[in-house]
Rosetta silent file (secondary structure, phi, psi, omega in degrees, C-alpha in Angstrom):
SEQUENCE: XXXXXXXXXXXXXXXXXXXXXXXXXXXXXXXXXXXXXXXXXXXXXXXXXXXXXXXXXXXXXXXXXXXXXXXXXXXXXXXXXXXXXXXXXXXXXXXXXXXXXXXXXXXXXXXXXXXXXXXXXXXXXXXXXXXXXXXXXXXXXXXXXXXXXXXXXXXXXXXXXXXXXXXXXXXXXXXXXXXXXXXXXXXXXXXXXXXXXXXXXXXXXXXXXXXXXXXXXXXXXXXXXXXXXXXXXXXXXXXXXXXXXXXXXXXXXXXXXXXXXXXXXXXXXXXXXXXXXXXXXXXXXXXXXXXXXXXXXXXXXXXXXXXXXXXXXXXXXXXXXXX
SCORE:     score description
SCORE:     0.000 S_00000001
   1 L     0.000  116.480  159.120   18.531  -28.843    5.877 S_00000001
   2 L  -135.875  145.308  167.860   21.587  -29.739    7.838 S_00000001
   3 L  -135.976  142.401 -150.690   24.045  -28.278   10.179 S_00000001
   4 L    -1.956   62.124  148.760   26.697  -29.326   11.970 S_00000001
   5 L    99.628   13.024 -168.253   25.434  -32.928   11.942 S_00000001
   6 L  -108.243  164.709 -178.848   22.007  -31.553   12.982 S_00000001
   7 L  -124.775  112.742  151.836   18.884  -32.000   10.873 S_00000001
   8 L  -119.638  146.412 -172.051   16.243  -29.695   10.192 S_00000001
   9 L  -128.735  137.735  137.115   12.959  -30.682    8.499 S_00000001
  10 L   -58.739   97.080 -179.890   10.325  -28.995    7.190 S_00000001
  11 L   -93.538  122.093 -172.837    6.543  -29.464    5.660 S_00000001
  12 L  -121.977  103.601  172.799    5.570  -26.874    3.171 S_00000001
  13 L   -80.336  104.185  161.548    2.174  -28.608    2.064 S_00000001
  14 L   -89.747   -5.086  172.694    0.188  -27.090   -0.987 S_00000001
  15 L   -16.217  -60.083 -155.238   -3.259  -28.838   -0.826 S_00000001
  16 L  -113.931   20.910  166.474   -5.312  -25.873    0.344 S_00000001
  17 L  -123.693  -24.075 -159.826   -3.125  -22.787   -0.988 S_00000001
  18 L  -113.836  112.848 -169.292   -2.048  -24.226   -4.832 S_00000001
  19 L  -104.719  -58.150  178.015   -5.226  -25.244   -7.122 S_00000001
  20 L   -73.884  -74.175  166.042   -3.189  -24.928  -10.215 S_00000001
  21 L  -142.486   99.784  178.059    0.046  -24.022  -10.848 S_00000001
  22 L   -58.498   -9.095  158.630    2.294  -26.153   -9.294 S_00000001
  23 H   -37.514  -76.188 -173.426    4.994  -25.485  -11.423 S_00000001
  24 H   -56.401  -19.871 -176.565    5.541  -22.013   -9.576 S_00000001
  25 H   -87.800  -32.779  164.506    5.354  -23.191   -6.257 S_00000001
  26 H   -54.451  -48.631 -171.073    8.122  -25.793   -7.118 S_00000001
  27 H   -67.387  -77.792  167.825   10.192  -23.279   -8.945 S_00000001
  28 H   -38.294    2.364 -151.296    9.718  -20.698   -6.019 S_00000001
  29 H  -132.169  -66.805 -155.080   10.736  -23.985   -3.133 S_00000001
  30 H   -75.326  -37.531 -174.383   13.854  -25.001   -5.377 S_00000001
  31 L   -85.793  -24.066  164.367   14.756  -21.261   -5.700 S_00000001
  32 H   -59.321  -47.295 -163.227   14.802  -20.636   -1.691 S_00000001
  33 H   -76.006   -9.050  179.838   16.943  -23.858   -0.983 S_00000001
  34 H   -90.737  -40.517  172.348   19.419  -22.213   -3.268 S_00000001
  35 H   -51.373  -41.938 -155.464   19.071  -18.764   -1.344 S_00000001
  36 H   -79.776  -26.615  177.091   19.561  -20.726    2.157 S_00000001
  37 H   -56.459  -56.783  178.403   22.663  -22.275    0.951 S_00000001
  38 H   -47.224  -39.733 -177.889   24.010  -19.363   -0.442 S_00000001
  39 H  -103.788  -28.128  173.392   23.419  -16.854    2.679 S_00000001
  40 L    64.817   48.822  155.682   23.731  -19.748    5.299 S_00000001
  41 L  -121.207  140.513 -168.715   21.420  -18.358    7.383 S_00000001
  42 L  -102.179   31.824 -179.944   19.133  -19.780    9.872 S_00000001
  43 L   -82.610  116.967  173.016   17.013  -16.602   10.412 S_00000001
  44 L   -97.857   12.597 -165.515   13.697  -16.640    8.655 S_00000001
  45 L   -78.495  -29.364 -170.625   13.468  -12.668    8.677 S_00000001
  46 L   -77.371   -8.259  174.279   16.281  -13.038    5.878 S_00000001
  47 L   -85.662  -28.225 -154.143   13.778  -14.768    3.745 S_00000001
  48 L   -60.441  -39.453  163.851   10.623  -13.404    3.862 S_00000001
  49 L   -72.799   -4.260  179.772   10.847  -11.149    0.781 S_00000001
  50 L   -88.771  -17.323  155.037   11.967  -13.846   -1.402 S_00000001
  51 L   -59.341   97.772  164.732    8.395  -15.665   -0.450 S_00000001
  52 L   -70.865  -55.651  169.655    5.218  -15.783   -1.801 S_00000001
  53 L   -71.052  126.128  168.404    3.695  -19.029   -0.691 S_00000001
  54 H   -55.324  -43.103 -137.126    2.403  -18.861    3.311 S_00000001
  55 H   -91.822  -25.369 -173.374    2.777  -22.898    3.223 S_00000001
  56 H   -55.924  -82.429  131.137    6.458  -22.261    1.808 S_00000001
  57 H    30.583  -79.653  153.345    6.876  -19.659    4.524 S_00000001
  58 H   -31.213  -47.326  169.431    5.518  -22.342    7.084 S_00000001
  59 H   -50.661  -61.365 -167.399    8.138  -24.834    5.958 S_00000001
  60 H   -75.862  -39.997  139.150   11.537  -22.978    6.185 S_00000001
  61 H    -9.170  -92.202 -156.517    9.616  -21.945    9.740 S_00000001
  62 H   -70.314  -21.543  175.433    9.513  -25.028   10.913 S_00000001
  63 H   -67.909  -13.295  172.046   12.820  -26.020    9.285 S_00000001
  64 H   -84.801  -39.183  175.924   15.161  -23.602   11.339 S_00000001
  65 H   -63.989  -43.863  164.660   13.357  -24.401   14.484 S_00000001
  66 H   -47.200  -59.993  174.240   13.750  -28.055   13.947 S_00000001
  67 H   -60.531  -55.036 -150.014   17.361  -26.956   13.260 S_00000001
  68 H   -79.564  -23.956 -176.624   18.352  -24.949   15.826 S_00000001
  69 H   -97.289  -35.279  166.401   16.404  -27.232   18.753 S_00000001
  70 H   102.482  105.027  179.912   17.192  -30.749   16.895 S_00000001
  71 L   -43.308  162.359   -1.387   14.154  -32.072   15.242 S_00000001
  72 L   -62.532  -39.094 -171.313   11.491  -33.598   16.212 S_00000001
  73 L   -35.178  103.463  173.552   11.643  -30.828   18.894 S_00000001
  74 L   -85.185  -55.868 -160.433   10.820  -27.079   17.738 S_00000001
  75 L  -125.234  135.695 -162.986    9.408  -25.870   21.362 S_00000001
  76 L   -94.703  152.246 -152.898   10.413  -27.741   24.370 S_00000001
  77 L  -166.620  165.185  169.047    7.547  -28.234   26.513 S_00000001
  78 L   -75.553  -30.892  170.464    5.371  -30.213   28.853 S_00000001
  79 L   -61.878  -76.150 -175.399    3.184  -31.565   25.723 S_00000001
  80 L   -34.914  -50.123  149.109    6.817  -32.506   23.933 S_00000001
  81 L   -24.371  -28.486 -172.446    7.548  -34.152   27.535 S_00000001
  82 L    90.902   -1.119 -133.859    4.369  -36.437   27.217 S_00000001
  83 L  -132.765  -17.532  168.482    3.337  -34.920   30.316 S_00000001
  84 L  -131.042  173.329 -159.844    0.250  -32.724   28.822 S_00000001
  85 E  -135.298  152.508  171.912   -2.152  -33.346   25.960 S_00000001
  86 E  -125.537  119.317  173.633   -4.227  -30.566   23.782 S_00000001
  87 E   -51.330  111.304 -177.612   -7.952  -30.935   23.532 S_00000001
  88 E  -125.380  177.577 -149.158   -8.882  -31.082   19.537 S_00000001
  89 L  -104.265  151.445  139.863  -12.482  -31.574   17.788 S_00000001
  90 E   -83.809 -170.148 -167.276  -13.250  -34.559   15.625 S_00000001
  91 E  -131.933  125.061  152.755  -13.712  -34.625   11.941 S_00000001
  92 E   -78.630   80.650 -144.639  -16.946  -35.754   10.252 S_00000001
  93 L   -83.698  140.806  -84.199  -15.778  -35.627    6.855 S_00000001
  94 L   133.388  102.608  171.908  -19.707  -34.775    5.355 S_00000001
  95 L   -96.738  -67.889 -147.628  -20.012  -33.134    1.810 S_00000001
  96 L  -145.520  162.835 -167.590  -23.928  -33.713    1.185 S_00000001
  97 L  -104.145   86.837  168.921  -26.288  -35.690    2.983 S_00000001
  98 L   -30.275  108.018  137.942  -26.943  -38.557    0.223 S_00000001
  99 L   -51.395   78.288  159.300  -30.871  -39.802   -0.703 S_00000001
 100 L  -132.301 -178.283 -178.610  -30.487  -43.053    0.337 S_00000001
 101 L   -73.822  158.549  155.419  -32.243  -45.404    3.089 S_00000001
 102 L    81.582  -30.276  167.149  -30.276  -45.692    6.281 S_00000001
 103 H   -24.343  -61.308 -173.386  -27.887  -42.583    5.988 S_00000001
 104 H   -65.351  -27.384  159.922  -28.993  -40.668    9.015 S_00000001
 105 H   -40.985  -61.924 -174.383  -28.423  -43.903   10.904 S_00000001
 106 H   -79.802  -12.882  163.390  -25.138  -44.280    9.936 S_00000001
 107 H   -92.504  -27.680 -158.244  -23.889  -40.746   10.667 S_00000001
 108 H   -63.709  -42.470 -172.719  -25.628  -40.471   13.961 S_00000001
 109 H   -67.049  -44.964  162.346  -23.402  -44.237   14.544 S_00000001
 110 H   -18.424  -91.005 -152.738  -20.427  -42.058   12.798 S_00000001
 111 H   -55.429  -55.129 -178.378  -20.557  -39.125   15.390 S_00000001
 112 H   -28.306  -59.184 -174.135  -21.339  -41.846   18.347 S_00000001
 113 H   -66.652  -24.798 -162.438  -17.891  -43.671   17.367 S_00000001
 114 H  -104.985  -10.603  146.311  -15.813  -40.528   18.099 S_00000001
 115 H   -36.712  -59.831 -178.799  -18.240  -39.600   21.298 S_00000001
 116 H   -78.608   -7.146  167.414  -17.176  -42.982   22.652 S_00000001
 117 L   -76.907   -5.633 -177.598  -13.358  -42.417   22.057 S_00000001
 118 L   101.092   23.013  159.413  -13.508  -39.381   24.448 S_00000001
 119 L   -63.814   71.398 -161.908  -14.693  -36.535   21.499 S_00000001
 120 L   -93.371    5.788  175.047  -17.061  -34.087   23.484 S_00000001
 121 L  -125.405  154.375  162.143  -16.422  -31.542   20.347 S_00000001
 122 E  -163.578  136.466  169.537  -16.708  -32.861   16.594 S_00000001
 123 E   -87.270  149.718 -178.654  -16.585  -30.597   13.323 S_00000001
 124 E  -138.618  129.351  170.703  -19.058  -31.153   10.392 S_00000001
 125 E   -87.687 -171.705 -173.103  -19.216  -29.620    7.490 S_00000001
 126 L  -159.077  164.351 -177.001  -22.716  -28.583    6.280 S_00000001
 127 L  -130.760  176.751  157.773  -24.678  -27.257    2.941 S_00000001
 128 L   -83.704  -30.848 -175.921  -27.741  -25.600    2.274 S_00000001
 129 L   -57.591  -36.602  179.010  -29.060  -28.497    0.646 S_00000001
 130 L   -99.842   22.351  165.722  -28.833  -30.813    3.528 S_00000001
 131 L    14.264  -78.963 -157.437  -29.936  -28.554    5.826 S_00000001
 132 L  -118.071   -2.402  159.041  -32.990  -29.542    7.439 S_00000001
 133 L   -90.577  -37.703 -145.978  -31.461  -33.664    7.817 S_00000001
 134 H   -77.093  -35.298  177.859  -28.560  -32.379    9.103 S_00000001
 135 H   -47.383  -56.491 -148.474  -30.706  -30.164   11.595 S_00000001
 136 H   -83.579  -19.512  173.572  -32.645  -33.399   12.481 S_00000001
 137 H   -92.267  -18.836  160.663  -29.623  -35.765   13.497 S_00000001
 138 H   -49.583  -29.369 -166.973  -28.249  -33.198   15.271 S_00000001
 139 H   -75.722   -4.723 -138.957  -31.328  -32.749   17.102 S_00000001
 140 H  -110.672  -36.099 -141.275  -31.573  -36.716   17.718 S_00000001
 141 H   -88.260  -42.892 -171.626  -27.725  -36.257   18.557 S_00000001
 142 H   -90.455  -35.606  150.677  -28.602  -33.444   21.829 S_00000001
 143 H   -18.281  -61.046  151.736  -31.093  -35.433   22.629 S_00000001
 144 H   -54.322  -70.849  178.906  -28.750  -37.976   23.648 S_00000001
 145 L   -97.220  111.417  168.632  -25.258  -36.318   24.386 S_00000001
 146 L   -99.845   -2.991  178.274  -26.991  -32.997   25.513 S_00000001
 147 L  -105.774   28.263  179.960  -23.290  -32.194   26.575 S_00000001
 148 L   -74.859  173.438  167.851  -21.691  -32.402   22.843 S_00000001
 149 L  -136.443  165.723  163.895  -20.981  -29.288   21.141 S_00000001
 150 L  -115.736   71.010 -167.389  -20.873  -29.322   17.760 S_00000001
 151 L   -69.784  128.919  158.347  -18.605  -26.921   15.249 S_00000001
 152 E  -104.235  177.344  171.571  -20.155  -27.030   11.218 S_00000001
 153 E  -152.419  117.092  178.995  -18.162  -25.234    8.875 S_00000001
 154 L   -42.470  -63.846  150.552  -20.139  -24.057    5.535 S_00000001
 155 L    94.247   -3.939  164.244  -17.000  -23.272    3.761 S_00000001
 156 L   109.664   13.747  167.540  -19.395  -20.022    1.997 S_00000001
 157 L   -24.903  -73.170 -172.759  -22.143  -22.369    1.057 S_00000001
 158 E   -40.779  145.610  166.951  -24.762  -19.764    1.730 S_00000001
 159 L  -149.428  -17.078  172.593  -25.604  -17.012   -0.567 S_00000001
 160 L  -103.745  132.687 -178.887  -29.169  -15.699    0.600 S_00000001
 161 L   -47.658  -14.270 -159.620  -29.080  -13.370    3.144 S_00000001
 162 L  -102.571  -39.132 -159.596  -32.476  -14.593    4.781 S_00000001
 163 H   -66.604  -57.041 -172.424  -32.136  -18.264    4.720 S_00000001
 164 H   -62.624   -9.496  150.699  -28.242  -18.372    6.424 S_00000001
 165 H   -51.675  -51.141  170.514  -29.931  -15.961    9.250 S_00000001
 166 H   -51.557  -85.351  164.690  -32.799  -18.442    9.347 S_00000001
 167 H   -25.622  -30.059 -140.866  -30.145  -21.429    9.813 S_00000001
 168 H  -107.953  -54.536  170.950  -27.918  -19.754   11.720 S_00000001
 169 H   -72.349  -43.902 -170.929  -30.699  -19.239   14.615 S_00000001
 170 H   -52.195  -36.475 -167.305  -32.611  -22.475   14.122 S_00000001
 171 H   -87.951  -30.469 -171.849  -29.440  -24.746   15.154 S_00000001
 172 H   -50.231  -38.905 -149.529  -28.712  -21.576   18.358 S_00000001
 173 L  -102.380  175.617  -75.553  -32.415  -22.476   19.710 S_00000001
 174 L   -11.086  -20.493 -155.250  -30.620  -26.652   19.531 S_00000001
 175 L    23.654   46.135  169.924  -28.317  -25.669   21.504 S_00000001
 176 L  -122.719   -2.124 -173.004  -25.296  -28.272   20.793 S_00000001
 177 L  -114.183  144.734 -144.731  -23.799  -26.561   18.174 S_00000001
 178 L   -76.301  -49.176 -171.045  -20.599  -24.851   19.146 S_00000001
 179 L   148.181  145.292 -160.903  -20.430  -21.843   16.091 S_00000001
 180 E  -101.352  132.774 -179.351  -20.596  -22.179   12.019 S_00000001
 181 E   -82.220  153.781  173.810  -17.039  -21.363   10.538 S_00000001
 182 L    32.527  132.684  103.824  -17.627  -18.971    6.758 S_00000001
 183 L   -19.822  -72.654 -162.731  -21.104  -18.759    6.179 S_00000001
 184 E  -123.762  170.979 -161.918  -20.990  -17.017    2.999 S_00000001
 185 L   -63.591  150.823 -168.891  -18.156  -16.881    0.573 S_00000001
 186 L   -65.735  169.808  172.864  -14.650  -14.903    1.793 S_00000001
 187 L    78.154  -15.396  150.443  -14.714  -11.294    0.404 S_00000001
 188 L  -105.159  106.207 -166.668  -17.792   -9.845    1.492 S_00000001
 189 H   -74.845  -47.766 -172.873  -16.686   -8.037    4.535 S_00000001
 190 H   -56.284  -92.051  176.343  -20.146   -5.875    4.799 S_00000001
 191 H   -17.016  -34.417 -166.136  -22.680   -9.224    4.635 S_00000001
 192 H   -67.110  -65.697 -165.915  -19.738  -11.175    6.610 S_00000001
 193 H   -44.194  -46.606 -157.116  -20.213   -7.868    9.190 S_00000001
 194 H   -74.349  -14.276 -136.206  -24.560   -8.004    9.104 S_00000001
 195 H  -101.776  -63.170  176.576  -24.413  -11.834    9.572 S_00000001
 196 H   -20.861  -34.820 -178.114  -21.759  -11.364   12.334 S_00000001
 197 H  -105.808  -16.767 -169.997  -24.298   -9.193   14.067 S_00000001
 198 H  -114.320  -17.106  167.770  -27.791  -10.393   13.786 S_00000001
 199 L   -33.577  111.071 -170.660  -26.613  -14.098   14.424 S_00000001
 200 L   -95.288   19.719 -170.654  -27.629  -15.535   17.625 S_00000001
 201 L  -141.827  119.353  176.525  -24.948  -18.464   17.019 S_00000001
 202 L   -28.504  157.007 -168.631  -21.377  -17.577   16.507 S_00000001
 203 E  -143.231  132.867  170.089  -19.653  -17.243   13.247 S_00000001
 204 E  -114.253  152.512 -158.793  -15.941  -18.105   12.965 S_00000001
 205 E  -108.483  130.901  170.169  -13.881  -16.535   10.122 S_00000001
 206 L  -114.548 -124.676  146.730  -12.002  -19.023    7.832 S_00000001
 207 L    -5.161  -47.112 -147.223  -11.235  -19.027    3.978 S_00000001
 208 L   -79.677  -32.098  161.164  -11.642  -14.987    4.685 S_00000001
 209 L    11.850  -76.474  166.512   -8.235  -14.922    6.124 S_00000001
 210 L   -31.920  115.126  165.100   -6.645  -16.259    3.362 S_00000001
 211 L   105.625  -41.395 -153.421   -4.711  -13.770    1.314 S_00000001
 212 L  -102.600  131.159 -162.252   -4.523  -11.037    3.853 S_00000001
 213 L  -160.969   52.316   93.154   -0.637  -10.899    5.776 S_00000001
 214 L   -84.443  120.055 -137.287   -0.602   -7.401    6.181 S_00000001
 215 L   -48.183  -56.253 -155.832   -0.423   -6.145    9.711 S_00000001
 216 L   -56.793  -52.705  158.276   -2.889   -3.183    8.527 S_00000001
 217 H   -95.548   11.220  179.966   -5.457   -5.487    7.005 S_00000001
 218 H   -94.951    6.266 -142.696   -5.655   -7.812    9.192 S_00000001
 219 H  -153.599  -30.650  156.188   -6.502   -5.273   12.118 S_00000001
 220 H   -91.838  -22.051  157.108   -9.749   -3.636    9.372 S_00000001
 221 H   -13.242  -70.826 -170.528  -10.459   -6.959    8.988 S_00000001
 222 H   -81.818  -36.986  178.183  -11.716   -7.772   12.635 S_00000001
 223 H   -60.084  -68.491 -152.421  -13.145   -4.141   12.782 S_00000001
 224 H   -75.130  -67.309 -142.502  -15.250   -4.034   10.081 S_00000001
 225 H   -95.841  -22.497 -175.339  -16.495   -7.948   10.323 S_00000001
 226 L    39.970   53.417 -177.570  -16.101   -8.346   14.432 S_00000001
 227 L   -80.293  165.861 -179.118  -16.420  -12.158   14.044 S_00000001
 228 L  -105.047    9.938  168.990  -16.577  -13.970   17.357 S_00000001
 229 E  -144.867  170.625  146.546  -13.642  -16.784   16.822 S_00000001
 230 E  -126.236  105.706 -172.486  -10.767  -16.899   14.096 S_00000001
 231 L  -104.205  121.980  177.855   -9.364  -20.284   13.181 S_00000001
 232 L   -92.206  123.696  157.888   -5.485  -20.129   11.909 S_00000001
 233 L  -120.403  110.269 -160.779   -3.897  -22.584   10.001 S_00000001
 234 H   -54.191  -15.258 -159.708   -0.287  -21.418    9.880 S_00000001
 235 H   -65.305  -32.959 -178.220    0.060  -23.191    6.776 S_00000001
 236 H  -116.793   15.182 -175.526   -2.024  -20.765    4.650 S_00000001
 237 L  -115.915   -0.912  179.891   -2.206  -17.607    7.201 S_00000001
 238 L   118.650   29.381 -169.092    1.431  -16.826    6.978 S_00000001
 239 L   108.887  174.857  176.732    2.880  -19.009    9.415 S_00000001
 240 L  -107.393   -9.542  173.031    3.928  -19.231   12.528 S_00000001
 241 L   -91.710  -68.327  161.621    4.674  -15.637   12.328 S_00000001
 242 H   -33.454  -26.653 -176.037    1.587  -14.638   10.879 S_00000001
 243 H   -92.956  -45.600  176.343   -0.657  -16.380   12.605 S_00000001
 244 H   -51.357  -56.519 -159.508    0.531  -14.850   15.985 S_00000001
 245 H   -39.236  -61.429 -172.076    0.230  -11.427   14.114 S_00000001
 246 H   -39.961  -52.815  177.673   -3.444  -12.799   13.775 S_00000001
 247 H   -68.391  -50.340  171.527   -3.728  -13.943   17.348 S_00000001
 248 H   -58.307  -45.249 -168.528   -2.679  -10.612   19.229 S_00000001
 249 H   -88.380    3.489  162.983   -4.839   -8.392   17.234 S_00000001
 250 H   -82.162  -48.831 -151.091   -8.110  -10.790   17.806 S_00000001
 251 H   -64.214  -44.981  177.985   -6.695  -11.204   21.788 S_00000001
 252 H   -44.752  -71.340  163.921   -6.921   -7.042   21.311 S_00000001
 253 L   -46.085   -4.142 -157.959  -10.290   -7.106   20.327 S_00000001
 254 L    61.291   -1.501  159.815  -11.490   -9.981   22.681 S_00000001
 255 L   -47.705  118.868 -178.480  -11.879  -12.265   19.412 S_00000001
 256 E   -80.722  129.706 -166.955  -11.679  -16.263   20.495 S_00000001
 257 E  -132.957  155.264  159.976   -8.895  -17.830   18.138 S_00000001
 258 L  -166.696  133.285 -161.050   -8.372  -21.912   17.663 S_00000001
 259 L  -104.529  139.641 -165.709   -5.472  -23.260   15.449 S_00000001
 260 E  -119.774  155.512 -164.347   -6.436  -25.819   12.905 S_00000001
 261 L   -81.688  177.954 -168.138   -4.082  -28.476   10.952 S_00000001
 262 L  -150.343   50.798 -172.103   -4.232  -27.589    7.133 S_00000001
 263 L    51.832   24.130  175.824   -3.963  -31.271    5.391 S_00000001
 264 L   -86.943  175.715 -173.319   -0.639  -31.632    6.623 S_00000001
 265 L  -107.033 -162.316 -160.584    1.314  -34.929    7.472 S_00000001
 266 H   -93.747    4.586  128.723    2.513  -35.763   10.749 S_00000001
 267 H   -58.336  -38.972  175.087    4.977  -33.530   10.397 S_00000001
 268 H   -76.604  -45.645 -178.714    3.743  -30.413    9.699 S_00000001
 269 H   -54.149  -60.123 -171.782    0.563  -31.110   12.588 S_00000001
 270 H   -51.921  -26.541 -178.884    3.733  -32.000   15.126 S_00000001
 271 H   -80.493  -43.119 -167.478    5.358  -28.601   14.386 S_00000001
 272 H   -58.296  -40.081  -26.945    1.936  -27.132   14.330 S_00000001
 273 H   155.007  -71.360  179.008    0.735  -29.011   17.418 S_00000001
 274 H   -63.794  -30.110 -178.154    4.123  -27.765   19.543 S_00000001
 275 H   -77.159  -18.553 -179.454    3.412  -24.584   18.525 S_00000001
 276 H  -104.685  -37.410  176.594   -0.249  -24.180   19.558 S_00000001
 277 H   -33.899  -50.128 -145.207    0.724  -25.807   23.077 S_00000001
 278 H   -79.975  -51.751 -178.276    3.039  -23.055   23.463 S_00000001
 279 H   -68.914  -28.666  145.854    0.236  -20.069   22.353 S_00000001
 280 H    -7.173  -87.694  176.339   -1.931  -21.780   24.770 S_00000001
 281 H   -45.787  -53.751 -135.042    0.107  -21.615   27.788 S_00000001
 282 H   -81.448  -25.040 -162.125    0.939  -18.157   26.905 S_00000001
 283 L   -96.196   -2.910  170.961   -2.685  -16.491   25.705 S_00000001
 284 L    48.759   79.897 -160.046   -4.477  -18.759   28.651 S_00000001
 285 L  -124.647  134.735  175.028   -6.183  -19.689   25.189 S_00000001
 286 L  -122.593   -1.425  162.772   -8.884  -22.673   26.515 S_00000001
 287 L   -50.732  152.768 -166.494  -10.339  -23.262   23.128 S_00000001
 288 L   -89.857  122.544 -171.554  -10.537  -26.982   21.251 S_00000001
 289 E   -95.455  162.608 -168.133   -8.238  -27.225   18.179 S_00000001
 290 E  -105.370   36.827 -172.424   -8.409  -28.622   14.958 S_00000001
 291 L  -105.343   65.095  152.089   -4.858  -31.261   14.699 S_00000001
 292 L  -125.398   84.171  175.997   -6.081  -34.354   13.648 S_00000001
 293 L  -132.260  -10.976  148.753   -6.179  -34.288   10.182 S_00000001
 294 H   -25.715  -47.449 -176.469   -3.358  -36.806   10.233 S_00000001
 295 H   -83.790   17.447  159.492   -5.396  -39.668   10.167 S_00000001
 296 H   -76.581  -10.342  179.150   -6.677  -39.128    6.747 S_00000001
 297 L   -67.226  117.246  163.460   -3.420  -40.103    5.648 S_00000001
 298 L   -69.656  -30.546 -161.576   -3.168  -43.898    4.633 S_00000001
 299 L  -146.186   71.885 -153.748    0.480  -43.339    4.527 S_00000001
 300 L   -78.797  149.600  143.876    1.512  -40.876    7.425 S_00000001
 301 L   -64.522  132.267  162.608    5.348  -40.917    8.815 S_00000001
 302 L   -67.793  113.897 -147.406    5.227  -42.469   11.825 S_00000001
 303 L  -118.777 -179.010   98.971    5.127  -40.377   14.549 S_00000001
 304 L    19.304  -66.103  177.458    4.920  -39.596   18.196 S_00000001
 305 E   -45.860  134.381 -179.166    1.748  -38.123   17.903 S_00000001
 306 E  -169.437  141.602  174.026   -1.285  -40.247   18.988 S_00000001
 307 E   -98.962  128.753  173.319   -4.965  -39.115   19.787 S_00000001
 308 L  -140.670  136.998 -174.389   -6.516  -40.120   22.921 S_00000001
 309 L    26.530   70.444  172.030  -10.145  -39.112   24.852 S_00000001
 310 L    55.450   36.409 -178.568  -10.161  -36.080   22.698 S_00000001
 311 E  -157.081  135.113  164.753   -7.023  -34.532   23.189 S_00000001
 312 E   -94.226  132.732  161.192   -3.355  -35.228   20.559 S_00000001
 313 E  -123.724  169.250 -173.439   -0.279  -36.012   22.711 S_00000001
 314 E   -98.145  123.776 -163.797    3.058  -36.188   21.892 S_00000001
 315 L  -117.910  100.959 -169.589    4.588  -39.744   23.170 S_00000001
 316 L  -100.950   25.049  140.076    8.453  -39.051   23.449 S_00000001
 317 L  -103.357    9.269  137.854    9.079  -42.725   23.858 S_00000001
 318 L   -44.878  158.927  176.908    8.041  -43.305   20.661 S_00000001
 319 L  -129.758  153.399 -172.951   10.366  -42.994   17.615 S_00000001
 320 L   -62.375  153.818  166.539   10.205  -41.090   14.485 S_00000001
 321 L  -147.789  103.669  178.604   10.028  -43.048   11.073 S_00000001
 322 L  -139.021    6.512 -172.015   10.514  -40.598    8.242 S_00000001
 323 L  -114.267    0.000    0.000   13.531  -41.849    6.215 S_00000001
């Protein structure tokens, strides 16, 4: 998008909202860019009914802001200055805990390398199958670092009610782990709600998000399930609009929020990134965020962005490389 000589850019990233058919999200993307020429407006309120896709949504978002401030810059700031940094988790990427010799060895040396870069949080995912290893390098883990925390995230693994109770306390009496993101699969609000309650280790709501952008359900959401975090990733929650929606009515409730990257490239984390700085500051929000997910990228635009002792800053003597 440009105007008068200014450039704005946009990521609208489909990883984690489009499993199928990408046809329509192309068709719907190609069919916007015709609307914004045609009304020549930099508003995104003028858009919103022609949208379906959140990550779409998220794009034209960051593309007016971009516009209107002069990319990279959405929200001008002390992070965009260089002059502050925002504390994020690391990523263990962890499907299943493999039968082979030597494994537990080599994640415990895993989690160790991002402990000695300056990690004191690191996300894991976790299964039911691998349970009771996963249990035991953690324990091997607190032993050590007794001041890590740990976030897993399930991702709805669980499906019996007894065992993810059972799990759920066994790592609280460890004490390093932080709170399990989804338990059990999105869509069971009541189970979501019992788990929510007899848990003596936090549960953060994730996947169940997804899908729900109305003001109405999002606000019986958090009643009926009363989780004790929500992690937003504007890309699939609606936004930058949406996600705030998200954020006030948890801040209402006393509900702990932390905004997480969504496979984006280092564009979409840098809009995302300026943008969490900013809800920070304003929500005296002290939680650890999820915006590294950049480095999974072999073939990132070169950015600004750079992780150091646990925290992504913004370096603005660096220079952009995206063309």
């Amino acid at each position: 998008m440009k105007q008068n000589n200014r450039i704005g850019i946009g990521e609208c990233n489909p990883i984690l909202e489009v499993s199928k058919n990408l046809n329509h999200f192309k068709n719907e993307l190609e069919s916007l860019s015709k609307k914004v020429i045609y009304l020549k407006k930099t508003e995104i309120h003028y858009y919103r009914k022609y949208i379906s896709y959140s990550s779409i949504f998220f794009g034209l978002e960051q593309a007016f802001l971009s516009l209107k401030n002069k990319f990279p810059i959405l929200y001008d700031s002390e992070f965009t200055h260089g002059e502050k940094g925002i504390s994020i988790n690391a990523l263990i990427w962890l499907n299943s805990f493999k039968k082979k010799k030597g494994v537990k060895n080599d994640i415990i040396k895993e989690i160790e390398k991002k402990i000695i870069k300056g990690f004191s949080f690191i996300k894991m995912k976790t299964s039911v199958d691998s349970f009771e290893d996963q249990y035991l390098i953690l324990k091997k883990i607190k032993k050590k670092y007794p001041y890590i925390k740990i976030r897993l995230d399930a991702n709805g693994c669980f499906e019996n009610f007894q065992k993810v109770l059972y799990c759920l306390n066994k790592l609280y009496d460890l004490n390093i782990v932080h709170s399990m993101e989804q338990p059990i699969l999105s869509g069971n609000w009541k189970k979501m709600s019992e788990i929510c309650k007899k848990s003596k280790l936090p549960i953060a709501l994730d996947e169940e998000l997804v899908g729900i952008h109305e003001l109405k359900d999002k606000k019986r959401l958090l009643d009926v399930i009363c989780p004790k975090y929500v992690v937003l990733k504007p890309s699939i929650n609606g936004g930058f609009y949406g996600s705030k929606e998200w954020i006030l009515e948890a801040d209402k409730r006393k509900i702990k929020w932390w905004i997480s990257s969504s496979l984006e490239s280092n564009i979409g984390i840098n809009a995302a990134a300026q943008w969490t700085f900013m809800m920070k500051k304003k929500y005296q929000n002290s939680n650890v965020h999820g915006l590294n997910t950049g480095v999974l990228y072999v073939n990132n635009w070169r950015s600004p962005l750079e992780i150091n002792k646990g925290s992504i800053w913004y370096n603005p003597s660096m220079k952009w490389k995206i063309f």
